[in-house]
PyMOL CGO cylinders between C-alpha atoms (Angstrom):
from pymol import cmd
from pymol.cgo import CYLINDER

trace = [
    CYLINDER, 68.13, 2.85, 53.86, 66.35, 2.33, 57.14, 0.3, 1, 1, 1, 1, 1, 1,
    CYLINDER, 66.35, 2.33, 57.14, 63.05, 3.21, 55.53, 0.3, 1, 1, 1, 1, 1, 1,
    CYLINDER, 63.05, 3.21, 55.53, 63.15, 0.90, 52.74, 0.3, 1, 1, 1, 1, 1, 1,
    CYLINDER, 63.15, 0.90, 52.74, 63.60, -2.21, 54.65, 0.3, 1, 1, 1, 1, 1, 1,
    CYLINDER, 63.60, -2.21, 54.65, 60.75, -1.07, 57.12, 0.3, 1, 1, 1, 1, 1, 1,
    CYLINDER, 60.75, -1.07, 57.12, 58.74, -0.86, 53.89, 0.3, 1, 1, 1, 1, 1, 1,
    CYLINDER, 58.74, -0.86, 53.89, 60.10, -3.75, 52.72, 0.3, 1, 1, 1, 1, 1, 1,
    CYLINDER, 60.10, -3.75, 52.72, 59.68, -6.01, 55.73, 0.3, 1, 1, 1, 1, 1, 1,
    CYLINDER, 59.68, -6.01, 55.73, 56.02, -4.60, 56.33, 0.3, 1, 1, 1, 1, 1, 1,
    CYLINDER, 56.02, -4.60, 56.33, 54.63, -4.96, 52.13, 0.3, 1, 1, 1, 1, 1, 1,
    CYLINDER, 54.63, -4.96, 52.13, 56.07, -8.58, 53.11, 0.3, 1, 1, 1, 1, 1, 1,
    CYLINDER, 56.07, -8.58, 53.11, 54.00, -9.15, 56.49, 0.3, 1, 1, 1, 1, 1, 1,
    CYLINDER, 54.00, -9.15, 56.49, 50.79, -7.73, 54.47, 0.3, 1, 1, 1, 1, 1, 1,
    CYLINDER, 50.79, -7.73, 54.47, 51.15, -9.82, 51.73, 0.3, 1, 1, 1, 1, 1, 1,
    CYLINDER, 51.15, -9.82, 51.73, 52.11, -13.16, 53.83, 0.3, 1, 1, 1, 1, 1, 1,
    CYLINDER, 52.11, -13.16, 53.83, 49.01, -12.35, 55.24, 0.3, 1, 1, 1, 1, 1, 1,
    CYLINDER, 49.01, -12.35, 55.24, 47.14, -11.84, 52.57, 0.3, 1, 1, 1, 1, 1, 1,
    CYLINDER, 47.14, -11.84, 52.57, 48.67, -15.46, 50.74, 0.3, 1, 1, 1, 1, 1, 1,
    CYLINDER, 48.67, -15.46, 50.74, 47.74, -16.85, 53.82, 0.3, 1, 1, 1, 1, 1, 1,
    CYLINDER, 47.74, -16.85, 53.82, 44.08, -16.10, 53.78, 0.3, 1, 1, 1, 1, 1, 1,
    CYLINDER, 44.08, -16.10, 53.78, 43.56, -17.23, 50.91, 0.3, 1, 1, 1, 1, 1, 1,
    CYLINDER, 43.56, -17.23, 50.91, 45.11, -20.47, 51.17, 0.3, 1, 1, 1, 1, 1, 1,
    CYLINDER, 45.11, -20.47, 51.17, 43.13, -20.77, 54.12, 0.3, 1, 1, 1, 1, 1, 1,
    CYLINDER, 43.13, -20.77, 54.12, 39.83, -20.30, 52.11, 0.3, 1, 1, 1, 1, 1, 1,
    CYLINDER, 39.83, -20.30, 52.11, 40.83, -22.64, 49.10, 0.3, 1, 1, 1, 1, 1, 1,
    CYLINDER, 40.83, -22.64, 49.10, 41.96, -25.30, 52.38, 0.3, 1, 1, 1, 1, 1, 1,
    CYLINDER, 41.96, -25.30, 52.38, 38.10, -24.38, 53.23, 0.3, 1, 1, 1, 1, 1, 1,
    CYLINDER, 38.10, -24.38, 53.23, 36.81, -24.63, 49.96, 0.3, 1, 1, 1, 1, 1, 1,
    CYLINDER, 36.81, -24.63, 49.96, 38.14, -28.40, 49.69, 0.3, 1, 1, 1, 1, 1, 1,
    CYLINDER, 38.14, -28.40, 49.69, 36.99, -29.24, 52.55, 0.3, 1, 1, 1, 1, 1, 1,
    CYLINDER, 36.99, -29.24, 52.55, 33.24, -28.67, 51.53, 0.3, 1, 1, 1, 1, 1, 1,
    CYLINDER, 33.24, -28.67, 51.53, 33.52, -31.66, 48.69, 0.3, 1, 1, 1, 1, 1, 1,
    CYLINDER, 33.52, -31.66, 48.69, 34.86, -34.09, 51.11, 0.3, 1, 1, 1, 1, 1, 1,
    CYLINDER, 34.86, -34.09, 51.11, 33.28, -37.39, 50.90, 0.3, 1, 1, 1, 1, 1, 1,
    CYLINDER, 33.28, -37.39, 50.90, 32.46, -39.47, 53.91, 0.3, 1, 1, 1, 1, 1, 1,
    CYLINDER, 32.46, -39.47, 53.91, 34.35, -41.92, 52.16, 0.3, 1, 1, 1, 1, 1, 1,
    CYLINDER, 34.35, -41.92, 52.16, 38.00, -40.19, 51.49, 0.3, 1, 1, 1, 1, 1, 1,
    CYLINDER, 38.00, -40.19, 51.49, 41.27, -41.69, 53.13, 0.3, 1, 1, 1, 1, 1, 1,
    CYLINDER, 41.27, -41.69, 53.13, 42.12, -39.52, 55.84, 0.3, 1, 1, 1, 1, 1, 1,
    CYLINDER, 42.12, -39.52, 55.84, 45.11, -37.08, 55.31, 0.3, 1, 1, 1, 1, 1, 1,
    CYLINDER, 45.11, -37.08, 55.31, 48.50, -36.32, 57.44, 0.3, 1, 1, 1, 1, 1, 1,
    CYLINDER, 48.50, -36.32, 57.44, 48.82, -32.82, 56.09, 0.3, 1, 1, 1, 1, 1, 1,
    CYLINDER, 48.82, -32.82, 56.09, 50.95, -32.21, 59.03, 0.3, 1, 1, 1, 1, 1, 1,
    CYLINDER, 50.95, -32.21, 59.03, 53.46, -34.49, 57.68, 0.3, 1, 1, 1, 1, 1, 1,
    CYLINDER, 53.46, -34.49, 57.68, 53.89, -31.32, 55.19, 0.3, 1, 1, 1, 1, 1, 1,
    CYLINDER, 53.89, -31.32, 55.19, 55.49, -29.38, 57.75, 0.3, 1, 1, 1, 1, 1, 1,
    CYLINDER, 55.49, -29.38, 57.75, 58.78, -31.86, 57.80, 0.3, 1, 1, 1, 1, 1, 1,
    CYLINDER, 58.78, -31.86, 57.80, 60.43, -30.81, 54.61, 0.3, 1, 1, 1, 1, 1, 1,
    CYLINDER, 60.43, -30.81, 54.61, 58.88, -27.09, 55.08, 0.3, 1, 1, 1, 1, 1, 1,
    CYLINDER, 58.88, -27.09, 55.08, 60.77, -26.96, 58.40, 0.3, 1, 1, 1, 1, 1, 1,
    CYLINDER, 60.77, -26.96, 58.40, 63.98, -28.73, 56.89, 0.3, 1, 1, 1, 1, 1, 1,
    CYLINDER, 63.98, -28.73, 56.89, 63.84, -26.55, 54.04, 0.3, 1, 1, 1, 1, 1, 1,
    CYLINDER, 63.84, -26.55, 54.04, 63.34, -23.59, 56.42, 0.3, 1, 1, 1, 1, 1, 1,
    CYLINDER, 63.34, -23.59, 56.42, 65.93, -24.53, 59.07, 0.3, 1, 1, 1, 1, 1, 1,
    CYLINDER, 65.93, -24.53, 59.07, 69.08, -25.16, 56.64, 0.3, 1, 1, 1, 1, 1, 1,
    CYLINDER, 69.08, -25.16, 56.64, 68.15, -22.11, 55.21, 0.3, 1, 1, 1, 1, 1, 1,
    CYLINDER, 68.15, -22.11, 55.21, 68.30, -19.88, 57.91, 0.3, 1, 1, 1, 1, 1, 1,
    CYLINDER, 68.30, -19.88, 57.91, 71.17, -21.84, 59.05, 0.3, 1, 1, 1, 1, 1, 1,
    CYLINDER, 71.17, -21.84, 59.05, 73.38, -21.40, 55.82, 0.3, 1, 1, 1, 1, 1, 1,
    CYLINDER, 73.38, -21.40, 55.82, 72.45, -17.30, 55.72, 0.3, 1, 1, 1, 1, 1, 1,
    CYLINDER, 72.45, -17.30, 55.72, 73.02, -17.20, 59.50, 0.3, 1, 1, 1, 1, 1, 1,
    CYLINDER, 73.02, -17.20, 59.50, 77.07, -18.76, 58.56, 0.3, 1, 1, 1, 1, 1, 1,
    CYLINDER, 77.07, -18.76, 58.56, 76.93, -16.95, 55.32, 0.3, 1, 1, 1, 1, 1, 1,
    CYLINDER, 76.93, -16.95, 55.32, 78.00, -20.39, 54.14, 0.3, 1, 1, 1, 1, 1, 1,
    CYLINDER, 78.00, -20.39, 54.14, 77.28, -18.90, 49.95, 0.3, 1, 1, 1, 1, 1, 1,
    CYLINDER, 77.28, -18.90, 49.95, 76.31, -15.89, 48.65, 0.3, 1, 1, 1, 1, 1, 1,
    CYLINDER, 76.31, -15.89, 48.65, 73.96, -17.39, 46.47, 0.3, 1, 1, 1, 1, 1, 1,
    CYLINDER, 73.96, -17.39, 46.47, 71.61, -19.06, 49.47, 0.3, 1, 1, 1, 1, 1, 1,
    CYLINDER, 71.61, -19.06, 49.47, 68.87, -16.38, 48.49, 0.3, 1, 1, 1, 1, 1, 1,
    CYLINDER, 68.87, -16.38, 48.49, 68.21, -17.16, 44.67, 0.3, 1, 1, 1, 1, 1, 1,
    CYLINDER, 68.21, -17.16, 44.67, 68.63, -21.12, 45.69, 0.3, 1, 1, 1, 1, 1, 1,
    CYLINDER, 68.63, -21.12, 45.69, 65.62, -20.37, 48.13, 0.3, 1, 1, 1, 1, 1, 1,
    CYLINDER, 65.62, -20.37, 48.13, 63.85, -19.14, 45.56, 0.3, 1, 1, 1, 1, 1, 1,
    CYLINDER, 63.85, -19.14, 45.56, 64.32, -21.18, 43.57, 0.3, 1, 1, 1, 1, 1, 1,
    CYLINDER, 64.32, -21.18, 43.57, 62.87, -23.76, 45.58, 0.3, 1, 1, 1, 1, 1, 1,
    CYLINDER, 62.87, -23.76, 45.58, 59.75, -21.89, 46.13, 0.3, 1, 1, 1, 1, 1, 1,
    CYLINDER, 59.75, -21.89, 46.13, 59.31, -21.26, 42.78, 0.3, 1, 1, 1, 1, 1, 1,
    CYLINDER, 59.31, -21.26, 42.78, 59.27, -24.68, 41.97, 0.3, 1, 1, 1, 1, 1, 1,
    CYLINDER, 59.27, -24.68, 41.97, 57.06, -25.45, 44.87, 0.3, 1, 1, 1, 1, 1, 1,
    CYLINDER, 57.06, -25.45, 44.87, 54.55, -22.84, 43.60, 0.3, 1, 1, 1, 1, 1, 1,
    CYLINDER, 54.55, -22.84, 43.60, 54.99, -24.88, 39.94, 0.3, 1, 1, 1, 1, 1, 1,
    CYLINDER, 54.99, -24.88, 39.94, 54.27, -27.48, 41.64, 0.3, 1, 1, 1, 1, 1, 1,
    CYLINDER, 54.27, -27.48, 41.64, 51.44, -26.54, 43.38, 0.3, 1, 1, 1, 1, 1, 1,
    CYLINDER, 51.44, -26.54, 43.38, 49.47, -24.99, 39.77, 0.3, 1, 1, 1, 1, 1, 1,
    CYLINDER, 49.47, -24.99, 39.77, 49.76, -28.34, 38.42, 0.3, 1, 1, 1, 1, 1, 1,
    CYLINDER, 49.76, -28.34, 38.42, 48.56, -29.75, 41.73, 0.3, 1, 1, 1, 1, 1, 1,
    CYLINDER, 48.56, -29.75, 41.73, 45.53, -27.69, 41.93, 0.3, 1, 1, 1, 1, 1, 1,
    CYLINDER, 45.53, -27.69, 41.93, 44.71, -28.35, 37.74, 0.3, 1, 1, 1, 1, 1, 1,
    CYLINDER, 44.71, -28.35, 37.74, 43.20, -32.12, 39.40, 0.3, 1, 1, 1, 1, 1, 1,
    CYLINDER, 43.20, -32.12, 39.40, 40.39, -32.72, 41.57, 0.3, 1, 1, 1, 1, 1, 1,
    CYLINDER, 40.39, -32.72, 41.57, 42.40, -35.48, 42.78, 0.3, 1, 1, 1, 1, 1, 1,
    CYLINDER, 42.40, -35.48, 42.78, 45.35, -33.35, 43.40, 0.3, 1, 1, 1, 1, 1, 1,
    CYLINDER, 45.35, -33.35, 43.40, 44.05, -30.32, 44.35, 0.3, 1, 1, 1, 1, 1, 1,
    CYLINDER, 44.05, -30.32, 44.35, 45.01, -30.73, 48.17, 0.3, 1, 1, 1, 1, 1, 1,
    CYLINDER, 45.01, -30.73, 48.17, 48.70, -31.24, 47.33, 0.3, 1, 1, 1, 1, 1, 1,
    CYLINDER, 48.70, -31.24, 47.33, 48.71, -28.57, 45.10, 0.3, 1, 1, 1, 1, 1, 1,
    CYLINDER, 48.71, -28.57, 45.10, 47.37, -26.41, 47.79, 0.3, 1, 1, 1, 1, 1, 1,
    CYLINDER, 47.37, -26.41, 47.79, 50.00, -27.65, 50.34, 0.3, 1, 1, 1, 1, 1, 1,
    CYLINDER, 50.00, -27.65, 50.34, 52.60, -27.09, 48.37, 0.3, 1, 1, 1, 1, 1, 1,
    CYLINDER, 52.60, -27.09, 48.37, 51.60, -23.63, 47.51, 0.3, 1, 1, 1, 1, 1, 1,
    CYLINDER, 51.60, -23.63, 47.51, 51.73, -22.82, 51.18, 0.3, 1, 1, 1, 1, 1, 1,
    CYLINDER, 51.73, -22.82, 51.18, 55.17, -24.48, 51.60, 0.3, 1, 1, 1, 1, 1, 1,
    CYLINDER, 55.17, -24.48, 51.60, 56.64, -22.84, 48.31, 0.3, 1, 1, 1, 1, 1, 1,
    CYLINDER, 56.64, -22.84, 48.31, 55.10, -18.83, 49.55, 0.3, 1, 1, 1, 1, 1, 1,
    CYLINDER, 55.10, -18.83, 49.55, 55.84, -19.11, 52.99, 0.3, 1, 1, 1, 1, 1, 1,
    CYLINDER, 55.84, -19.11, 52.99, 59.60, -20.38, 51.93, 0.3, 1, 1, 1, 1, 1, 1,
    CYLINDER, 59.60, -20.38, 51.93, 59.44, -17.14, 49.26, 0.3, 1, 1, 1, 1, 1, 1,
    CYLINDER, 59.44, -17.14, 49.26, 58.27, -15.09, 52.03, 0.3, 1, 1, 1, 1, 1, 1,
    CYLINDER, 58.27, -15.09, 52.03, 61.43, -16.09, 53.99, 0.3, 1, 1, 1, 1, 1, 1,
    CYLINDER, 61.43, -16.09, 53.99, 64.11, -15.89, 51.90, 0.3, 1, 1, 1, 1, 1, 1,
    CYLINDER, 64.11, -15.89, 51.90, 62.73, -12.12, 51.32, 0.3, 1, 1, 1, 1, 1, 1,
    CYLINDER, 62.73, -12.12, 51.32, 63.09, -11.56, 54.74, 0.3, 1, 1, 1, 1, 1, 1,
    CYLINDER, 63.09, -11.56, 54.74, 66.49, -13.27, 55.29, 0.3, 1, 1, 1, 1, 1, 1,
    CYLINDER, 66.49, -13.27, 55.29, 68.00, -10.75, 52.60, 0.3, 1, 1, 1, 1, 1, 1,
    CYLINDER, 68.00, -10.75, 52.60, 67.06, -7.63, 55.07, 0.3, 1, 1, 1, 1, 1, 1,
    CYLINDER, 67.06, -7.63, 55.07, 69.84, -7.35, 57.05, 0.3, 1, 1, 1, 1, 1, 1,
    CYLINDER, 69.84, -7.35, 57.05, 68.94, -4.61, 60.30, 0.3, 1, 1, 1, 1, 1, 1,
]
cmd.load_cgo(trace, "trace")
């Protein structure tokens, strides 16, 4: 039992790593078509919800306030990463759509990892 969530816990480190790359990239990719002329952006501001969304989360597993906190996390993230395809299908959109495919995997990624229990 020990063994699986070791496996478990590392596959998710790798691949967190991996989703994180390459939203790094696309992040780097957008960046290249910038215009001299484009508002400026607060992509910080991002990290509010993420961090809400986050904190009550780990917050409600901590208290085990309802058994069903994991599949209500995902289902956030899931429709985060929704979200986040139709985001990226528009030039004009394409930022958010990256942003929120950050906040919707990283929020996947941790409500894998609050379901191991050491």
């Amino acid at each position: 039992d020990n063994t699986v969530h070791t496996l478990a816990a590392a596959a998710a480190f790798i691949s967190s790593i991996n989703i994180g790359g390459g939203f790094l990239v696309t992040k780097r990719m957008l960046d290249m078509f910038r215009r001299a002329d484009d508002p400026p952006e607060h992509n910080y501001l991002y990290g509010i919800p993420a961090i809400a969304f986050l904190g009550g989360y780990g917050y409600l597993a901590a208290n085990n306030a309802s058994p069903d906190i994991p599949q209500m996390a995902y289902l956030a993230a899931s429709l985060c990463c929704v979200g986040s395809l139709t985001g990226i299908s528009s030039q004009k959109t394409s930022r958010l759509g990256n942003t929120l495919g950050m906040i919707g995997v990283s929020s996947g990624v941790a409500a894998t990892l609050g379901l191991l229990k050491p």
